[in-house]
C-alpha positions in Angstrom: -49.5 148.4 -11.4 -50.8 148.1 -8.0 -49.1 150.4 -5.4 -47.2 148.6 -3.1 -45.8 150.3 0.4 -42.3 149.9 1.3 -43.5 148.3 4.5 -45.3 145.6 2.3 -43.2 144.5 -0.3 -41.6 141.5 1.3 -45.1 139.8 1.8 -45.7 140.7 -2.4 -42.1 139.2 -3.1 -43.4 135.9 -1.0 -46.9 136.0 -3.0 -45.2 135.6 -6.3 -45.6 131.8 -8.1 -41.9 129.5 -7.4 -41.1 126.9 -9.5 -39.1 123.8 -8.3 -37.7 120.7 -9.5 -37.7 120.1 -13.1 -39.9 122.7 -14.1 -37.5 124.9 -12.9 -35.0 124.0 -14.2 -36.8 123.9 -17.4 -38.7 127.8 -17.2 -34.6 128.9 -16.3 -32.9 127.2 -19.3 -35.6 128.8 -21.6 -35.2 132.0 -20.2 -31.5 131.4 -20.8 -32.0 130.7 -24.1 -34.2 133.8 -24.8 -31.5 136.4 -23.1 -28.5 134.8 -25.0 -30.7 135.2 -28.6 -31.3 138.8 -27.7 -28.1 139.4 -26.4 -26.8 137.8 -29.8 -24.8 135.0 -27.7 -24.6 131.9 -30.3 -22.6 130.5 -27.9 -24.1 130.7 -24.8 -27.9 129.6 -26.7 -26.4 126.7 -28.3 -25.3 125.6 -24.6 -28.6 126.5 -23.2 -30.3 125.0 -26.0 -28.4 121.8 -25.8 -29.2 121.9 -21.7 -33.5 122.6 -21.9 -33.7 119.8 -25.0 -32.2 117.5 -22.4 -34.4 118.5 -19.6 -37.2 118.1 -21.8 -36.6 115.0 -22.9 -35.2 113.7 -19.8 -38.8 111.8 -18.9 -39.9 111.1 -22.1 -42.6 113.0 -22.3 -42.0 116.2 -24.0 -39.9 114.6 -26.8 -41.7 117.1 -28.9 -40.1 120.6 -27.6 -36.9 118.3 -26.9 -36.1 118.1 -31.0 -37.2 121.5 -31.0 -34.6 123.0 -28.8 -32.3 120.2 -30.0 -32.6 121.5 -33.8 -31.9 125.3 -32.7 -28.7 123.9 -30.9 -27.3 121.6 -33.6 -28.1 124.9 -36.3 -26.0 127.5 -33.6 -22.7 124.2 -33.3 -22.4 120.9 -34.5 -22.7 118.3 -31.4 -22.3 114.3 -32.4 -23.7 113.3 -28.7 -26.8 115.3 -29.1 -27.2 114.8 -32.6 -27.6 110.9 -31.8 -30.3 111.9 -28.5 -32.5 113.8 -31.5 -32.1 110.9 -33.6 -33.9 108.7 -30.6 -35.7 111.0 -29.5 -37.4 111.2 -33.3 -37.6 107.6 -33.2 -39.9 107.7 -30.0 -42.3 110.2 -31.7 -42.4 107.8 -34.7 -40.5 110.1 -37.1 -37.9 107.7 -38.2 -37.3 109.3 -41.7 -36.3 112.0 -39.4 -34.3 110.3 -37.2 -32.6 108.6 -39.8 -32.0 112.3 -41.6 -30.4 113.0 -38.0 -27.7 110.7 -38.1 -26.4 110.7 -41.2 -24.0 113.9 -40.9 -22.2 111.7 -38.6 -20.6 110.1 -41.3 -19.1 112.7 -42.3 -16.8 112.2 -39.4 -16.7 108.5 -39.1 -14.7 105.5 -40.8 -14.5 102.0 -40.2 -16.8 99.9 -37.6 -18.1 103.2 -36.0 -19.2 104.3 -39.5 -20.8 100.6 -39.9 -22.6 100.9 -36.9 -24.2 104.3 -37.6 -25.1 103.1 -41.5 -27.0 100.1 -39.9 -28.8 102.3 -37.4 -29.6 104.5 -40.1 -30.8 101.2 -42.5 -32.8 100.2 -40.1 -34.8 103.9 -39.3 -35.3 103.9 -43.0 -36.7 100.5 -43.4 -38.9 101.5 -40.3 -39.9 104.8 -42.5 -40.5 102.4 -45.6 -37.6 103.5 -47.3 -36.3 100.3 -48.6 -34.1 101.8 -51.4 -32.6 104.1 -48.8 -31.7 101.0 -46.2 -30.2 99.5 -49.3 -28.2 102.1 -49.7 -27.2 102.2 -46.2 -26.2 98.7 -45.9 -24.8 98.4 -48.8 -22.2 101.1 -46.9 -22.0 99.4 -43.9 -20.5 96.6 -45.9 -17.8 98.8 -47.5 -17.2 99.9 -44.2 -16.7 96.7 -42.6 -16.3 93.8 -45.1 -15.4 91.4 -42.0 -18.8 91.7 -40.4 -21.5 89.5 -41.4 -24.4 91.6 -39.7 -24.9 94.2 -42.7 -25.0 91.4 -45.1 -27.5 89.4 -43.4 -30.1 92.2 -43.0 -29.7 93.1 -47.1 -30.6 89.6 -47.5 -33.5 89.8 -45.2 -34.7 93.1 -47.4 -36.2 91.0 -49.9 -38.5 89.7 -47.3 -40.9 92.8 -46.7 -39.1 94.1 -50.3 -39.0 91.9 -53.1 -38.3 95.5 -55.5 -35.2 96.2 -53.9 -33.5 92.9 -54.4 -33.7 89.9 -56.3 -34.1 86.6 -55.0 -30.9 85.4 -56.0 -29.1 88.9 -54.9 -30.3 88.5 -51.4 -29.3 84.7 -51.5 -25.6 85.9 -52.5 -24.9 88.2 -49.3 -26.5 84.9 -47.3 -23.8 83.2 -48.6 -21.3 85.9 -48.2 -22.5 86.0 -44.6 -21.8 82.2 -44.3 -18.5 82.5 -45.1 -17.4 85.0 -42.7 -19.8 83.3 -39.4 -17.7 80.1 -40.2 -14.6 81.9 -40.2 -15.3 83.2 -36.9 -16.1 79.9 -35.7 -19.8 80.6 -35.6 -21.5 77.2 -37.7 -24.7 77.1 -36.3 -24.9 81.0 -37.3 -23.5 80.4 -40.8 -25.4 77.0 -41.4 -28.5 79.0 -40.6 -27.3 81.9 -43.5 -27.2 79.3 -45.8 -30.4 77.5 -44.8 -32.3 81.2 -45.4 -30.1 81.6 -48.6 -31.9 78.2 -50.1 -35.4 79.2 -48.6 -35.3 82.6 -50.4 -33.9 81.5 -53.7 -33.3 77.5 -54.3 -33.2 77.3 -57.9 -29.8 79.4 -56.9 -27.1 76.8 -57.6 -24.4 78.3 -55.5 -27.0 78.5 -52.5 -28.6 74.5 -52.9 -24.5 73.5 -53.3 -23.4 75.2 -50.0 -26.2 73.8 -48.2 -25.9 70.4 -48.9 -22.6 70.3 -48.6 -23.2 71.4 -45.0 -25.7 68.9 -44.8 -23.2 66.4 -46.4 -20.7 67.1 -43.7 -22.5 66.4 -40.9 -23.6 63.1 -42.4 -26.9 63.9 -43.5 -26.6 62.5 -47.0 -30.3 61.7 -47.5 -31.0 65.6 -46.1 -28.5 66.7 -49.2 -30.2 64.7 -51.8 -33.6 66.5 -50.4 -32.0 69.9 -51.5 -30.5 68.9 -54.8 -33.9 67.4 -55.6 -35.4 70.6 -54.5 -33.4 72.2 -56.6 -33.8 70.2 -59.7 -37.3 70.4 -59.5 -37.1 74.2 -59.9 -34.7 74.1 -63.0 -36.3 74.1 -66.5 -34.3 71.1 -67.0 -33.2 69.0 -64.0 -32.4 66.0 -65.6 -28.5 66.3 -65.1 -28.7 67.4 -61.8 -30.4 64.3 -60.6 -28.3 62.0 -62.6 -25.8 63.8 -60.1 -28.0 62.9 -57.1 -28.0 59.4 -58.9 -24.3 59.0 -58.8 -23.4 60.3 -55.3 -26.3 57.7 -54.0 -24.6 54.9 -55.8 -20.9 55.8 -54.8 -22.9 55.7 -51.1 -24.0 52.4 -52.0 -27.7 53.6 -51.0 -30.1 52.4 -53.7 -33.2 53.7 -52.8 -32.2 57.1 -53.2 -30.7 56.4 -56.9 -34.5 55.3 -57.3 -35.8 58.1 -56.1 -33.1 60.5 -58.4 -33.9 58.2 -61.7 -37.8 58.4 -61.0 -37.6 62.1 -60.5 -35.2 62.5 -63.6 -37.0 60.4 -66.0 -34.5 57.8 -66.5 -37.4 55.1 -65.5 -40.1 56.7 -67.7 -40.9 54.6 -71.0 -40.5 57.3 -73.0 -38.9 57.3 -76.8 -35.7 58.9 -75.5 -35.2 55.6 -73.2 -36.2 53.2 -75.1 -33.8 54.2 -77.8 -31.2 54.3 -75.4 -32.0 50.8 -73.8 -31.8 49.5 -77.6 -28.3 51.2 -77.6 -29.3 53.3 -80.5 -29.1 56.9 -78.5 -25.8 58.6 -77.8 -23.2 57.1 -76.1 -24.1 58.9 -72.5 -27.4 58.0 -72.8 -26.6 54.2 -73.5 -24.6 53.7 -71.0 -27.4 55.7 -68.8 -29.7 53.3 -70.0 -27.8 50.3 -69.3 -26.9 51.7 -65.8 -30.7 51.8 -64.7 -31.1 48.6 -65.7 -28.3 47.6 -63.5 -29.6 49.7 -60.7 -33.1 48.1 -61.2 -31.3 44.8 -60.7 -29.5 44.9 -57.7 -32.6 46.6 -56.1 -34.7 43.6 -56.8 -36.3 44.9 -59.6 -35.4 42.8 -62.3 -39.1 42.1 -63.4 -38.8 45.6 -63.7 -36.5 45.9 -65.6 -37.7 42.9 -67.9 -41.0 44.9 -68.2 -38.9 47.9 -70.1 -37.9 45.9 -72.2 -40.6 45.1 -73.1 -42.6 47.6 -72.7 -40.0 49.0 -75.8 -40.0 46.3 -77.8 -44.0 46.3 -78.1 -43.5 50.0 -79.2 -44.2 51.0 -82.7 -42.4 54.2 -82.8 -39.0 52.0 -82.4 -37.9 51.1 -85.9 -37.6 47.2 -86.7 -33.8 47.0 -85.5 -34.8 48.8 -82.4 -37.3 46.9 -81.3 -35.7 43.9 -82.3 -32.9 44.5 -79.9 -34.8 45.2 -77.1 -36.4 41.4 -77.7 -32.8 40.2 -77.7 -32.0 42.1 -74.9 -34.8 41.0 -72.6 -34.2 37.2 -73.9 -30.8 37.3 -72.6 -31.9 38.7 -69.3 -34.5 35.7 -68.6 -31.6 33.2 -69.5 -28.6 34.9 -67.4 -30.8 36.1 -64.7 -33.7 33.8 -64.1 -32.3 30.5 -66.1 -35.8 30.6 -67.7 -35.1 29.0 -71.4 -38.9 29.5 -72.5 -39.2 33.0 -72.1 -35.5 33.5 -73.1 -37.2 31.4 -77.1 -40.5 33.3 -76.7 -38.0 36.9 -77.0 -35.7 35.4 -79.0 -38.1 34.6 -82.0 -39.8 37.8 -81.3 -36.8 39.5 -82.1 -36.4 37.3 -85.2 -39.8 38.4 -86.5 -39.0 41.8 -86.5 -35.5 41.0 -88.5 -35.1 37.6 -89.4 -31.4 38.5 -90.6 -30.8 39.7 -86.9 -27.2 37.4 -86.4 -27.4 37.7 -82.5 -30.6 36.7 -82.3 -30.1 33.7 -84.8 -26.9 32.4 -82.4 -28.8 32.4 -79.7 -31.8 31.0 -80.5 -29.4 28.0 -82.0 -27.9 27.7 -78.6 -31.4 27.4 -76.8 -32.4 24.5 -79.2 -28.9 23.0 -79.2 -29.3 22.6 -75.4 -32.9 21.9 -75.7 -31.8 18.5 -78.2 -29.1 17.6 -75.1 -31.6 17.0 -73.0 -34.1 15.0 -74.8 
């Protein structure tokens, strides 16, 4: 150590290195910290501590030392105000598993909508970390928490957008719906017709979900928007045949025939298959008849009756209809071309086609009499 006169030592004491501003402040809270850890002062360190990770972190740049000194304070006392700084002070060095870890002693303490908001902070540092299970988990809590908030339930449904392993379509659809019901109860509809618009997108062969949105859509007089969904939603069952005869029925109670073309095309009902011709001839079950007979009606009054002569037809020409079958359908289409289009020669033409196929066939008989009874009036 150099030798320093008395007469000197006030120019050495103004040679030495000051410190100002935040560097000060800093170099004096860790020399703080170091005296109260030798002198065995919990106390006094976890206040010091608490102090320099604040300081540190105060311009966001030494976030690193700040968790640091942060860690050792929250190890000497338990501090829920600092414990929430580390937590964002992790999430600005990218350690969001970390941060999450940091706030989850907090609800320990906390109940309610505090313990909500914290589980959501929490789900959403651990989807950040890719821990999808984990912000299941913590949603999942939020919800217990807080049933009367929609926010939790919305972002559990929006898991199975990066996360189709945590939840299944039609899980995720459910707390949509959920979600729905409580934004309508607080008066929000545009919020809650948009959960039930992202329910359908994320699982529409979900009936609950392709039921509340068209009823929405129903209500604000979009009926041909509803029919869209249920049609949607048809098309994604492995049999959607009754679900657009229900499309079918609402279009005809609205008196709007094109859509009930549109259902019966998309359900079958027009097809020329077996199934329909046997119920045209009246020879399925009872429902299906009076299906049958019903699109013939509907093919009617849309201006399709050529249409609807052609099916029958079209089923009496085929040979995997038995004789009586087939025969029908001939008297069936023969009665059409008299009542509908008053035209007596194709009305005989189906008439004796019916006969040939069973020339005991009593309807047929009476009818053809009447044709040539009326024919012999006029000559």
């Amino acid at each position: 150590m150099p030798n320093v006169s008395p007469s000197k030592f006030p120019e050495a004491v103004e040679k030495l290195p000051r410190f100002s501003g935040r560097t000060a402040e800093v170099a004096t809270l860790g020399a703080q910290c170091r005296t109260a850890r030798s002198e065995q002062d919990l106390e006094a360190e976890r206040r010091a501590s608490t102090q320099l990770a604040r300081a540190l972190a105060r311009d966001g740049i030494l976030l690193d030392q700040a968790t640091k000194a942060a860690r050792r304070a929250l190890i000497l006392g338990d501090d829920d105000a600092l414990r929430e700084e580390l937590s964002a002070w992790f999430a600005g060095l990218g350690e969001t598993s970390l941060a999450s870890a940091a706030l989850r002693p907090l609800l320990q303490k906390q109940s309610g909508a505090v313990a909500r908001q914290t589980l959501i902070r929490i789900a959403v540092l651990s989807a950040r970390a890719g821990d999808d299970a984990g912000a299941v988990d913590a949603l999942r809590g939020a919800v217990k928490e807080d049933p009367t908030d929609p926010l939790p339930l919305e972002l559990l449904g929006a898991v199975r957008l990066w996360s189709e392993a945590s939840l299944s379509a039609q899980t995720a659809a459910s707390y949509y719906l959920e979600a729905a019901v409580l934004r309508q109860g607080r008066a929000e509809g545009s919020a809650s017709f948009e959960d039930l618009l992202r329910a359908f997108e994320l699982s529409s062969d979900f009936e609950p979900a392709a039921s509340a949105v068209a009823a929405a859509l129903s209500a604000r007089g979009r009926d041909a928007a509803a029919d869209e969904v249920w049609r949607d939603h048809a098309a994604r069952e492995v049999d959607g045949r009754e679900l657009d005869w229900a499309r079918l029925e609402r279009a005809l109670a609205a008196n709007d025939l094109g859509r009930a073309l549109g259902a019966a095309a998309d359900g079958g009902f027009l097809a020329v298959s077996p199934e329909n011709l046997l119920a045209l001839a009246g020879r399925a079950e009872d429902a299906e008849n009076l299906r049958a007979g019903r699109i013939q009606e509907l093919l009617w009054q849309s201006g399709l009756g050529l249409v609807a002569l052609a099916r029958l037809a079209l089923g009496a020409e085929c040979e995997r209809l038995d004789g009586p079958a087939r025969g029908e359908l001939w008297l069936r289409a023969g009665r059409a071309w008299l009542a509908r289009f008053s035209n007596e020669e194709e009305a005989s033409h189906a008439f004796q086609r019916a006969l040939s196929l069973d020339p005991a066939a009593s309807e047929a008989l009476a009818e053809q009499a009447r044709l040539n009874e009326s024919s012999s009036k006029r000559e």
